[in-house]
PQR file of N, CA, C, O and H, with PARSE charges and radii, in Angstrom:
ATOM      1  N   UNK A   1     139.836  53.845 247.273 -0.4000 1.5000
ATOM      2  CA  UNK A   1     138.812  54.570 246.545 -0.0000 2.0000
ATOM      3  C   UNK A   1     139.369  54.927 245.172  0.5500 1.7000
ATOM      4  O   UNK A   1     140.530  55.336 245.160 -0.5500 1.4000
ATOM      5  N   UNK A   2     138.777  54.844 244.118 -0.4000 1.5000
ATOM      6  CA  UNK A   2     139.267  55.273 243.009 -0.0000 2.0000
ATOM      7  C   UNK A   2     137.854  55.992 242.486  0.5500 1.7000
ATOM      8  O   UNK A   2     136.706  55.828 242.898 -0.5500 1.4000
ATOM      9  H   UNK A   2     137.833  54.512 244.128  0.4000 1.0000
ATOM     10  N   UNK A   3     138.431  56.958 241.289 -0.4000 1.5000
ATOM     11  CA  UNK A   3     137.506  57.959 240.333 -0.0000 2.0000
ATOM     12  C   UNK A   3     137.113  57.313 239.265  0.5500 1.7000
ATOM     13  O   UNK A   3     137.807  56.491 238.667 -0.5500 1.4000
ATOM     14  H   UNK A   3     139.364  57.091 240.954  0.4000 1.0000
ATOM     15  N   UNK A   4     135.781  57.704 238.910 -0.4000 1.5000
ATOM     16  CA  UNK A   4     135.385  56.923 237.828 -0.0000 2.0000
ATOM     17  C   UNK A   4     134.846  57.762 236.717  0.5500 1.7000
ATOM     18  O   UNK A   4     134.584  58.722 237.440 -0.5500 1.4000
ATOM     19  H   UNK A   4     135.217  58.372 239.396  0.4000 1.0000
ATOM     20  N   UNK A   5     134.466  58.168 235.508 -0.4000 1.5000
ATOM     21  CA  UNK A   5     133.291  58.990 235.227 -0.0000 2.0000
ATOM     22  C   UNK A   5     131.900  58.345 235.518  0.5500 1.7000
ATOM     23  O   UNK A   5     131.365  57.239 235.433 -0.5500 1.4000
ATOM     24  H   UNK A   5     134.679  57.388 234.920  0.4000 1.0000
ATOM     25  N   UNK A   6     131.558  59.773 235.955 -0.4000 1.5000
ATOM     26  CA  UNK A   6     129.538  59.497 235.819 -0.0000 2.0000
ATOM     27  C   UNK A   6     129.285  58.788 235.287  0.5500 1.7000
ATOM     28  O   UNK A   6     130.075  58.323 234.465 -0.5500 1.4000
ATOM     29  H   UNK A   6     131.993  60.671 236.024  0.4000 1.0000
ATOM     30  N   UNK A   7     127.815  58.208 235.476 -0.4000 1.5000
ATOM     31  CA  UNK A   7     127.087  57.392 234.296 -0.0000 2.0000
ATOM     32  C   UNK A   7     126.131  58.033 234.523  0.5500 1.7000
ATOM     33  O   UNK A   7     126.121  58.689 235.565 -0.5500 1.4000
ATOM     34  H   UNK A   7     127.173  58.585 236.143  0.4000 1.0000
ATOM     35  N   UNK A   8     124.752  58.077 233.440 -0.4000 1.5000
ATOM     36  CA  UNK A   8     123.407  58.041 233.869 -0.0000 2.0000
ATOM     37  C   UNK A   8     122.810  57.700 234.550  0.5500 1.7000
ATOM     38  O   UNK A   8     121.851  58.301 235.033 -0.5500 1.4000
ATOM     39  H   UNK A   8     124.760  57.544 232.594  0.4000 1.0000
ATOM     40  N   UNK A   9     123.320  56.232 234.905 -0.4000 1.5000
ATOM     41  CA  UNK A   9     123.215  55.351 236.260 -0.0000 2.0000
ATOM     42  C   UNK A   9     123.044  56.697 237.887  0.5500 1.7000
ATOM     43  O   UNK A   9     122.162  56.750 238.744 -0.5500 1.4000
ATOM     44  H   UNK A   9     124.100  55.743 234.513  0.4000 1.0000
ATOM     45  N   UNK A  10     124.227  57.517 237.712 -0.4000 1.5000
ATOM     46  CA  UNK A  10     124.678  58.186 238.768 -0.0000 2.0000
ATOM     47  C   UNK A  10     123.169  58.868 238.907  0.5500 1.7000
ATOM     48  O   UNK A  10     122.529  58.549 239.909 -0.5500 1.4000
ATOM     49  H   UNK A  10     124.943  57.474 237.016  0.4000 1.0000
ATOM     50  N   UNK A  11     122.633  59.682 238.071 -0.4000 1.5000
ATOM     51  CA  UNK A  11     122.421  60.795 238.038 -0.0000 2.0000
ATOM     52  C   UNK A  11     120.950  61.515 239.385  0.5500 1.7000
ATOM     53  O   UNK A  11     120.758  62.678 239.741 -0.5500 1.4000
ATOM     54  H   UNK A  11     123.153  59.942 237.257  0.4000 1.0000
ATOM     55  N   UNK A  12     120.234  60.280 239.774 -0.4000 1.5000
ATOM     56  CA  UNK A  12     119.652  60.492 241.223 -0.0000 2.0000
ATOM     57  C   UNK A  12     120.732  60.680 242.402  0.5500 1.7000
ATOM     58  O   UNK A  12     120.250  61.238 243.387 -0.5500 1.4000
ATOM     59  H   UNK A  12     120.390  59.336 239.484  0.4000 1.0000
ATOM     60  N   UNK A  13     122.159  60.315 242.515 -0.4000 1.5000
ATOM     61  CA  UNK A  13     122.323  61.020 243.226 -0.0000 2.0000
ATOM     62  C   UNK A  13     122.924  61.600 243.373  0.5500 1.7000
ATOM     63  O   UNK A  13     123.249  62.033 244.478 -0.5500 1.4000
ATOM     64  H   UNK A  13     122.551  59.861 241.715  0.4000 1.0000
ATOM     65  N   UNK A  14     123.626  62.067 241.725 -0.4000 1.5000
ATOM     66  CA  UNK A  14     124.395  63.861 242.108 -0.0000 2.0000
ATOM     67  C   UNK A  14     123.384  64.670 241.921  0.5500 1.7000
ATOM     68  O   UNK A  14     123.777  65.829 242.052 -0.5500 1.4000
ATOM     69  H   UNK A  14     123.361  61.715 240.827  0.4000 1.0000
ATOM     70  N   UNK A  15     122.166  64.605 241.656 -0.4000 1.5000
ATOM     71  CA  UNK A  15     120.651  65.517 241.979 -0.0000 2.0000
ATOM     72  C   UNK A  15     120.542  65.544 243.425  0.5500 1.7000
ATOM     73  O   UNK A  15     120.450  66.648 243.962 -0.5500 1.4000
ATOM     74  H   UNK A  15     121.847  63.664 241.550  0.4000 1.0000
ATOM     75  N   UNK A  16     120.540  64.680 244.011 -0.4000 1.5000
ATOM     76  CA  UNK A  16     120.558  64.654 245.518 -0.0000 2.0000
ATOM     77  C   UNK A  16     121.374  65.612 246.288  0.5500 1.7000
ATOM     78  O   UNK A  16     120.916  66.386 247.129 -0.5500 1.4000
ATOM     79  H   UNK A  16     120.616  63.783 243.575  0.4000 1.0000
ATOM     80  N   UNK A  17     122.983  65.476 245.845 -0.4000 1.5000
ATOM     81  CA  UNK A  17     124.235  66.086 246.145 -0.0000 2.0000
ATOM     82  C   UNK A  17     123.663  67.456 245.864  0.5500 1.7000
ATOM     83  O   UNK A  17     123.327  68.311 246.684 -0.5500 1.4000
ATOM     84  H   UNK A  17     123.355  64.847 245.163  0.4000 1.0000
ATOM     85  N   UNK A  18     123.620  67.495 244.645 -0.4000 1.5000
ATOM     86  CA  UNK A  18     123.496  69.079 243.726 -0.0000 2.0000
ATOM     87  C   UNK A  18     122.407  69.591 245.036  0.5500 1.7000
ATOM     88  O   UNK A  18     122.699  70.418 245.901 -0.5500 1.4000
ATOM     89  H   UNK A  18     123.893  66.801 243.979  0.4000 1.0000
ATOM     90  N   UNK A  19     121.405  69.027 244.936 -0.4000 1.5000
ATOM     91  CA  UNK A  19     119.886  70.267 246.425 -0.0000 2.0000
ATOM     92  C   UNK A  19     120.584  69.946 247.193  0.5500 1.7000
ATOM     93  O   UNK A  19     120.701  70.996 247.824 -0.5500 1.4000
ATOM     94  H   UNK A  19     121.168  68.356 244.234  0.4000 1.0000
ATOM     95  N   UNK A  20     121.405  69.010 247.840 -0.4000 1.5000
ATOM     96  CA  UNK A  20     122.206  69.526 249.194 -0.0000 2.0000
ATOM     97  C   UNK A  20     123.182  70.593 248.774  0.5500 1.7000
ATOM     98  O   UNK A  20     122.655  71.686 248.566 -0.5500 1.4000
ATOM     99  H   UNK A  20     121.310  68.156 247.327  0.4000 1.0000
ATOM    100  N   UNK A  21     123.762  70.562 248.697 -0.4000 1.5000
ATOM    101  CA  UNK A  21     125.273  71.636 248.222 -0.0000 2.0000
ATOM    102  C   UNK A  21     124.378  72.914 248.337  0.5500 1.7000
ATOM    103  O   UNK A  21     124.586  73.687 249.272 -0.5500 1.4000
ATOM    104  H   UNK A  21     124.190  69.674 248.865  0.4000 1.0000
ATOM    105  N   UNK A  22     123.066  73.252 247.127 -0.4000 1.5000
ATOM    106  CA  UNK A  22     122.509  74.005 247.113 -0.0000 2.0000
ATOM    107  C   UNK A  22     121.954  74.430 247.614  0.5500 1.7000
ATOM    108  O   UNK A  22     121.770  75.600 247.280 -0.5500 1.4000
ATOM    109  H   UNK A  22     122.897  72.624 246.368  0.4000 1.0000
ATOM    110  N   UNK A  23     121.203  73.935 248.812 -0.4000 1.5000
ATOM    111  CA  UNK A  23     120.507  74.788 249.979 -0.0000 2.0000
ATOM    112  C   UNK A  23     121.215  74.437 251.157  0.5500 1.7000
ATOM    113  O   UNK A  23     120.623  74.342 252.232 -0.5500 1.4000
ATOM    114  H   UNK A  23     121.352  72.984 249.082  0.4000 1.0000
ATOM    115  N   UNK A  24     122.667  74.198 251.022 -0.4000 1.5000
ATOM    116  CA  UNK A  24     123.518  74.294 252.616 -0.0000 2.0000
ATOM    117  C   UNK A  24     123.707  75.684 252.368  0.5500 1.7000
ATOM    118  O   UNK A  24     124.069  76.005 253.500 -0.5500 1.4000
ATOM    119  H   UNK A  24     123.148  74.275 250.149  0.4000 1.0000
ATOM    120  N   UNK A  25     123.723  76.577 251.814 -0.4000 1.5000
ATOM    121  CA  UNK A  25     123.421  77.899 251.508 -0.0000 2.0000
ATOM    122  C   UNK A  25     122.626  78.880 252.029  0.5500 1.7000
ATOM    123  O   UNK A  25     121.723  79.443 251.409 -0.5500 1.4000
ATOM    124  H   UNK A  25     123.429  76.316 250.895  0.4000 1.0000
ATOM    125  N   UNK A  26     123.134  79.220 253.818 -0.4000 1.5000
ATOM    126  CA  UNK A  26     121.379  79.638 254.282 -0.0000 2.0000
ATOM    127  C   UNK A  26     121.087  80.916 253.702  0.5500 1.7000
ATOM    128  O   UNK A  26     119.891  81.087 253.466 -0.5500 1.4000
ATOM    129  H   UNK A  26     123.867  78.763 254.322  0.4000 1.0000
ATOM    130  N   UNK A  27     121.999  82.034 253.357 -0.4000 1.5000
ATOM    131  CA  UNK A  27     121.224  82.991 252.133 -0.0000 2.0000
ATOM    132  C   UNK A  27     120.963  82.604 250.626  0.5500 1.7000
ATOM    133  O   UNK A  27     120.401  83.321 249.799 -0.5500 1.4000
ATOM    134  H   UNK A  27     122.971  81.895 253.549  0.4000 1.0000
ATOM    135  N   UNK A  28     121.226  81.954 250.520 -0.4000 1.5000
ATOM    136  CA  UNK A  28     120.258  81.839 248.694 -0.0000 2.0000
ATOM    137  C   UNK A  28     118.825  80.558 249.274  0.5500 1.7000
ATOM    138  O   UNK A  28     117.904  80.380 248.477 -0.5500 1.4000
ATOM    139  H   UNK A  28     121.683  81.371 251.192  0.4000 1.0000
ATOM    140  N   UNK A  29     118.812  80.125 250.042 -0.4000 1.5000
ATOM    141  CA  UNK A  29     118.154  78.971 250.285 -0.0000 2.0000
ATOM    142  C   UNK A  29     116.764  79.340 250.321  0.5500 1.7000
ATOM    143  O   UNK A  29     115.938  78.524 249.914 -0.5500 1.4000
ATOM    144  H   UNK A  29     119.560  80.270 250.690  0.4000 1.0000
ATOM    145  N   UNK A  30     116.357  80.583 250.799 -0.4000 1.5000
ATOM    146  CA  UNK A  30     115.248  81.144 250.342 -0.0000 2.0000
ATOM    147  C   UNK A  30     114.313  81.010 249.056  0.5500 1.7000
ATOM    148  O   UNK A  30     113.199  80.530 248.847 -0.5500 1.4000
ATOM    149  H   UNK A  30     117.028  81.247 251.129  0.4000 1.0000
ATOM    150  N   UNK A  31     115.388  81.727 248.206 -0.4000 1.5000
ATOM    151  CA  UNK A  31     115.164  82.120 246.949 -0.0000 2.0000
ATOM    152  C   UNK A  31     115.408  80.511 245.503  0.5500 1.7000
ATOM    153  O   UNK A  31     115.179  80.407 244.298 -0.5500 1.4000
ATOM    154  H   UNK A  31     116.293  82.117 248.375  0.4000 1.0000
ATOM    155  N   UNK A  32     115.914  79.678 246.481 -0.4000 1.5000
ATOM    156  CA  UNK A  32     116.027  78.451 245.429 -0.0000 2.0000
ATOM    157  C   UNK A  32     114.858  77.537 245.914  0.5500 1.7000
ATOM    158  O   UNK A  32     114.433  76.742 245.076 -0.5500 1.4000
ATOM    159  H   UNK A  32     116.099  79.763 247.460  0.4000 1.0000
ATOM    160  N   UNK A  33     114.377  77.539 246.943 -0.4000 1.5000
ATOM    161  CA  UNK A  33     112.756  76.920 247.441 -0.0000 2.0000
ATOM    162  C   UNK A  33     111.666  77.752 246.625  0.5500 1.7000
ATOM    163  O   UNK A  33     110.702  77.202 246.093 -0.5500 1.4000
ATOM    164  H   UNK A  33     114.723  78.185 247.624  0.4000 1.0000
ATOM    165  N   UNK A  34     111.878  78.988 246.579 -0.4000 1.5000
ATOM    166  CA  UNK A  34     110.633  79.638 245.472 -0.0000 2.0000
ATOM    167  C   UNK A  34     110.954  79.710 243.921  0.5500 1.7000
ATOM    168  O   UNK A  34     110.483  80.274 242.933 -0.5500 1.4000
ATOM    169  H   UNK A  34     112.661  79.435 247.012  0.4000 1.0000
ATOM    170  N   UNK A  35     111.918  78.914 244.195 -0.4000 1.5000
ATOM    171  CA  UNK A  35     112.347  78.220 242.279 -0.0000 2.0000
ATOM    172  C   UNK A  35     113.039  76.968 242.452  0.5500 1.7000
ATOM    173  O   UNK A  35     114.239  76.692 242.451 -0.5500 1.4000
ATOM    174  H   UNK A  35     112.301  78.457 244.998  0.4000 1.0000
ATOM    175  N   UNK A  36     111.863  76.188 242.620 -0.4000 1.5000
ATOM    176  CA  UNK A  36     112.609  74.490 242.284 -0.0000 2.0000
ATOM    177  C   UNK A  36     113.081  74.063 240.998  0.5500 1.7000
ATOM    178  O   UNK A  36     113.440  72.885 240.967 -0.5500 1.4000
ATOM    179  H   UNK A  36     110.889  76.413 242.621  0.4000 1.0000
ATOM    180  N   UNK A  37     113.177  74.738 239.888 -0.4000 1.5000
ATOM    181  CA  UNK A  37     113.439  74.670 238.782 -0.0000 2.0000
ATOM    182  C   UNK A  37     114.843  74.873 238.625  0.5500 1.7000
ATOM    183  O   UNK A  37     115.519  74.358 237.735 -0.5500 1.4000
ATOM    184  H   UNK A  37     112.885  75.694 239.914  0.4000 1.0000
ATOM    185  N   UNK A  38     115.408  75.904 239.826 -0.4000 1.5000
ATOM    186  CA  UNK A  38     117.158  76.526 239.739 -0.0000 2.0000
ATOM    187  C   UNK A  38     117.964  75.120 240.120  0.5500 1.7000
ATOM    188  O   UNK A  38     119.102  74.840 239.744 -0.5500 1.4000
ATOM    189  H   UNK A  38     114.859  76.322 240.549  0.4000 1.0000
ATOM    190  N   UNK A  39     117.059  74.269 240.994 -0.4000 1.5000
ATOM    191  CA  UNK A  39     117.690  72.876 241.986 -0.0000 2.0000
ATOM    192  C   UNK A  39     117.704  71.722 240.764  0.5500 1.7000
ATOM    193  O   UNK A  39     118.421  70.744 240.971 -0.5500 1.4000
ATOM    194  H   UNK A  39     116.135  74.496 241.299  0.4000 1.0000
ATOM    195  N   UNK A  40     117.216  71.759 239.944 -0.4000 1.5000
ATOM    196  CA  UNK A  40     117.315  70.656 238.665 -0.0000 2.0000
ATOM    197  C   UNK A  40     119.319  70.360 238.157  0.5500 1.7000
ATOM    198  O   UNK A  40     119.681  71.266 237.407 -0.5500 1.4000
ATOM    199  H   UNK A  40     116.633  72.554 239.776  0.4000 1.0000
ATOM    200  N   UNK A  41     119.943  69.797 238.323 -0.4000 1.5000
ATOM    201  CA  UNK A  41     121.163  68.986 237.540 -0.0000 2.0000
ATOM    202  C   UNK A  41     120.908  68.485 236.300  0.5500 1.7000
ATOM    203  O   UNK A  41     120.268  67.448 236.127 -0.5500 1.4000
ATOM    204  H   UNK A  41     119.649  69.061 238.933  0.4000 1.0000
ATOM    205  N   UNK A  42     121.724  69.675 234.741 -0.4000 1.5000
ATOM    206  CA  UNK A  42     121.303  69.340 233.914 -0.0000 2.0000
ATOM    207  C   UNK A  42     122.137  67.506 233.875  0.5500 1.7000
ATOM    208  O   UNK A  42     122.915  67.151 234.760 -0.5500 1.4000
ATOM    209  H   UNK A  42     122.243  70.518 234.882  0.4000 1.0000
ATOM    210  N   UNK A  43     121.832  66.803 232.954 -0.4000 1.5000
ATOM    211  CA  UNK A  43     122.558  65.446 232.792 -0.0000 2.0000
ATOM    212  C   UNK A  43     123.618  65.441 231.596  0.5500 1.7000
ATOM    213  O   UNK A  43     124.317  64.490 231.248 -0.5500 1.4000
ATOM    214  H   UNK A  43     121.200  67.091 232.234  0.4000 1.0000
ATOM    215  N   UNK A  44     123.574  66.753 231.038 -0.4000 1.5000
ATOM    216  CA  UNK A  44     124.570  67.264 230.132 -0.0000 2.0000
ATOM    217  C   UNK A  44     126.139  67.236 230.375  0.5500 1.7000
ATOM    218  O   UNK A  44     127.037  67.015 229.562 -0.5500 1.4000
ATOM    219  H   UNK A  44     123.006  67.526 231.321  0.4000 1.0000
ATOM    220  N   UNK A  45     126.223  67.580 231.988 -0.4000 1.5000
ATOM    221  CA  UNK A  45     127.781  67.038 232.351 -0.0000 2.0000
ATOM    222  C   UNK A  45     128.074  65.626 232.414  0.5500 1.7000
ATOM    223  O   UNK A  45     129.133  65.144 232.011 -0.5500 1.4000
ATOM    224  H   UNK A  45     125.494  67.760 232.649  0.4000 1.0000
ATOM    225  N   UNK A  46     126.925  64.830 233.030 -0.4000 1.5000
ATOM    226  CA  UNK A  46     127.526  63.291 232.386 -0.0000 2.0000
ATOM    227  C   UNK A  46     127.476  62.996 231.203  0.5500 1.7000
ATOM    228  O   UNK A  46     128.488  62.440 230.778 -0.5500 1.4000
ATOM    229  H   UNK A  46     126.065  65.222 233.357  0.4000 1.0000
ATOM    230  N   UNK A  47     126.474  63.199 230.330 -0.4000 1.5000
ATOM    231  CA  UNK A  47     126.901  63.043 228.966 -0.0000 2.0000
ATOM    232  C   UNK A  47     128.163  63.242 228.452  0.5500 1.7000
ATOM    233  O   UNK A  47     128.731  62.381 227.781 -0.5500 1.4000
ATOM    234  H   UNK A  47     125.651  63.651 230.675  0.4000 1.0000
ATOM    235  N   UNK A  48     128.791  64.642 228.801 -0.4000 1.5000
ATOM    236  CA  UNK A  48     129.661  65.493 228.230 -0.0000 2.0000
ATOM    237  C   UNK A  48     131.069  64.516 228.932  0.5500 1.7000
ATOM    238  O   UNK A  48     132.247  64.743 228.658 -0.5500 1.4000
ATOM    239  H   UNK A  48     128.329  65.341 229.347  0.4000 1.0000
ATOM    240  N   UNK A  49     130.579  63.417 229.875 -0.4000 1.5000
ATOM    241  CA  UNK A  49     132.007  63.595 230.193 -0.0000 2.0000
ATOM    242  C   UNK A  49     132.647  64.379 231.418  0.5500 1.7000
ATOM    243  O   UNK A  49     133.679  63.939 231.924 -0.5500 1.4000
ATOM    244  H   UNK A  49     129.622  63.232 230.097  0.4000 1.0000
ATOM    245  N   UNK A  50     132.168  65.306 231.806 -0.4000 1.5000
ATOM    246  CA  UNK A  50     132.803  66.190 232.617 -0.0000 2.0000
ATOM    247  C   UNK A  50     132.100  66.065 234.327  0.5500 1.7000
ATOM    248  O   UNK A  50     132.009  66.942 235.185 -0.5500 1.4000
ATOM    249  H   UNK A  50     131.330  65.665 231.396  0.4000 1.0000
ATOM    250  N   UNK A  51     131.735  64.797 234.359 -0.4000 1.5000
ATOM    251  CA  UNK A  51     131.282  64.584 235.593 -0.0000 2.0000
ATOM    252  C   UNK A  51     132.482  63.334 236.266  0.5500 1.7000
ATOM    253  O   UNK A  51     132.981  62.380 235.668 -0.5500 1.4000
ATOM    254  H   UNK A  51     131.809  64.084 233.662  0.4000 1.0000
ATOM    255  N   UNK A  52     132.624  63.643 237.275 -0.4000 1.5000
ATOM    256  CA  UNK A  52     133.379  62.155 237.782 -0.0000 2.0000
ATOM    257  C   UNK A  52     132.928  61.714 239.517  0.5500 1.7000
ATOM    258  O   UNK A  52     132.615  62.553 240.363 -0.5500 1.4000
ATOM    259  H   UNK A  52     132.219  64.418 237.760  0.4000 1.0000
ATOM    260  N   UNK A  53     132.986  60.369 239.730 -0.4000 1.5000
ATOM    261  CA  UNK A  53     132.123  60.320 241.162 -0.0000 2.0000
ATOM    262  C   UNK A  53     133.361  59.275 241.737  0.5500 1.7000
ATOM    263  O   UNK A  53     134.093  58.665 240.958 -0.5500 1.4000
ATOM    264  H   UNK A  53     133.240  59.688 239.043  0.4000 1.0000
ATOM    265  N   UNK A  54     133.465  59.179 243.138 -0.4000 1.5000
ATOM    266  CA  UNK A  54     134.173  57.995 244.023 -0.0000 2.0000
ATOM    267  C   UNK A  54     133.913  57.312 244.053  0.5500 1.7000
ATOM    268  O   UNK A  54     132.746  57.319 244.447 -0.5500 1.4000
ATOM    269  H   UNK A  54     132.871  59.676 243.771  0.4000 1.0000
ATOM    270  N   UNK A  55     134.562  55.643 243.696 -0.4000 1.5000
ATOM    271  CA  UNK A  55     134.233  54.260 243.764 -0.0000 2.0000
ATOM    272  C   UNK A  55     134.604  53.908 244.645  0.5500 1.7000
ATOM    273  O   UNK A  55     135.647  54.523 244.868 -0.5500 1.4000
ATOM    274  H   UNK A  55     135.509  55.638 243.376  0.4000 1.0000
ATOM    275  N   UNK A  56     134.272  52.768 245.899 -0.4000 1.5000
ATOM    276  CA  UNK A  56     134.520  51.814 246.368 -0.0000 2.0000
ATOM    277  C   UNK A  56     134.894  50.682 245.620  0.5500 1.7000
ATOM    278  O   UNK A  56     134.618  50.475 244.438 -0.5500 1.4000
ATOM    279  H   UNK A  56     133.424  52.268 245.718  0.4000 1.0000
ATOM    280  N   UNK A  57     135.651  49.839 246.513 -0.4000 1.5000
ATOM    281  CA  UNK A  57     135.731  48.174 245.685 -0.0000 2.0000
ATOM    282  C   UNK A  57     134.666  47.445 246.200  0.5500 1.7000
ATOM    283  O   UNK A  57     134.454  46.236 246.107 -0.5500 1.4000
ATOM    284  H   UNK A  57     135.875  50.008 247.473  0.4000 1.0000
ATOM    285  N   UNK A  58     134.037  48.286 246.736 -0.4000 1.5000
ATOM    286  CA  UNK A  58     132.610  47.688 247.781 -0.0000 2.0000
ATOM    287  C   UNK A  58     131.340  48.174 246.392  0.5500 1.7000
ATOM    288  O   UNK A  58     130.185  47.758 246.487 -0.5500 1.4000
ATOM    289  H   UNK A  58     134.209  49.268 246.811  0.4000 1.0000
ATOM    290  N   UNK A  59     131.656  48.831 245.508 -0.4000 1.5000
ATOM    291  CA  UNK A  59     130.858  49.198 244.581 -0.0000 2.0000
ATOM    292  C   UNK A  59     129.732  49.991 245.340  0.5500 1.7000
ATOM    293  O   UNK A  59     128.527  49.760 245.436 -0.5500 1.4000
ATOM    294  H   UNK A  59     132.594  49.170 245.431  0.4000 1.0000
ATOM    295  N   UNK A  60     130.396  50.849 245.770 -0.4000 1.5000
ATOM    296  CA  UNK A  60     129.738  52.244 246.511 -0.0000 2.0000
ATOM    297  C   UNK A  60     129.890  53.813 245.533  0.5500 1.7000
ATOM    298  O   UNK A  60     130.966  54.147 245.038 -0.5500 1.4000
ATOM    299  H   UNK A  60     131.375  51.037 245.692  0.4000 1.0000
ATOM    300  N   UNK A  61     128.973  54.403 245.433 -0.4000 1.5000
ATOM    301  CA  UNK A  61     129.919  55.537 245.240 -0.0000 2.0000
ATOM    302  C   UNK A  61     128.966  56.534 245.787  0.5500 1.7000
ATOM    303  O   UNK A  61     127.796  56.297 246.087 -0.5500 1.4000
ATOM    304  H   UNK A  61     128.099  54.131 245.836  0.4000 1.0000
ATOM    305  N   UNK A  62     129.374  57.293 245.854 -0.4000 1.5000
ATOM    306  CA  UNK A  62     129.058  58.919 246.439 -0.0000 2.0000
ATOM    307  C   UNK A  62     129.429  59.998 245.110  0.5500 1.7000
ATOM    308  O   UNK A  62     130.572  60.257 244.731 -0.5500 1.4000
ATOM    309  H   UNK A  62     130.324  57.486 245.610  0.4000 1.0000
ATOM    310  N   UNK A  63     128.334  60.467 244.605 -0.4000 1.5000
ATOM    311  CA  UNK A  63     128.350  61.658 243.242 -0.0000 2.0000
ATOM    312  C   UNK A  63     128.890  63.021 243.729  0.5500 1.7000
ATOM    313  O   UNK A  63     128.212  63.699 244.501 -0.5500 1.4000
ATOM    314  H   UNK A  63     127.406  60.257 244.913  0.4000 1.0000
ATOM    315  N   UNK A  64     130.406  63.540 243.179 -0.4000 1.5000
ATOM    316  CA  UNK A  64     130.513  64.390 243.341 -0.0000 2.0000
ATOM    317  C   UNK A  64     131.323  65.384 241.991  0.5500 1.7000
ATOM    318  O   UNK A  64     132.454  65.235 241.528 -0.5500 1.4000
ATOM    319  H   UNK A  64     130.957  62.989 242.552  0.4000 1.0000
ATOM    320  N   UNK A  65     130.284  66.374 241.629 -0.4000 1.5000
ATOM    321  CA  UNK A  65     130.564  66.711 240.412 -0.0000 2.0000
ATOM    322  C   UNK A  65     131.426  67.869 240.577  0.5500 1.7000
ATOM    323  O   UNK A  65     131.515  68.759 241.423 -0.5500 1.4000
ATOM    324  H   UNK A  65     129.365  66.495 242.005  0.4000 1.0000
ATOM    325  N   UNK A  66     132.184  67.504 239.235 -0.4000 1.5000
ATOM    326  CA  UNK A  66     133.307  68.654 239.106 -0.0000 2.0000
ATOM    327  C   UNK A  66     133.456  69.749 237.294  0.5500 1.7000
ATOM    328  O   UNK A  66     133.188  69.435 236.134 -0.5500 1.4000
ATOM    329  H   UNK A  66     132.112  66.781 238.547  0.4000 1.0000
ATOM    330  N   UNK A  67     133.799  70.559 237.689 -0.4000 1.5000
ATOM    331  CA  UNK A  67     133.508  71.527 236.326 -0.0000 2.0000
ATOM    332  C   UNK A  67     135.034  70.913 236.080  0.5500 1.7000
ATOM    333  O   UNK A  67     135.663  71.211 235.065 -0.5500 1.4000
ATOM    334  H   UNK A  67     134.017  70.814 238.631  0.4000 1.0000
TER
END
């Protein structure tokens, strides 16, 4: 497995990642269903660079973002 940076390419599914992560949360999970707007991933960290996801040599990856 090796690290790659994000692409735009990525970005459906560290949105995906991001509402999971975010409502495995069973107290805030409430309060982020009556604001689907809080569950949005700006695309500003891949732009910026500051996103990185896991490659396969199978050209797999799984989005997992890091500050």
């Amino acid at each position: 497995m090796f690290i790659r940076d994000a692409e735009i390419t990525d970005m459906d599914d560290l949105q995906g990642l991001f509402q999971r992560a975010s409502l495995s949360n069973e107290n805030d999970r409430g309060l982020l269903l009556e604001h689907p707007e809080w569950l949005v991933l700006s695309k500003e960290g891949v732009l910026e660079g500051r996103m990185r996801v896991p490659w396969t040599t199978m050209a797999q990856s799984l989005a997992l973002p890091h500050t």
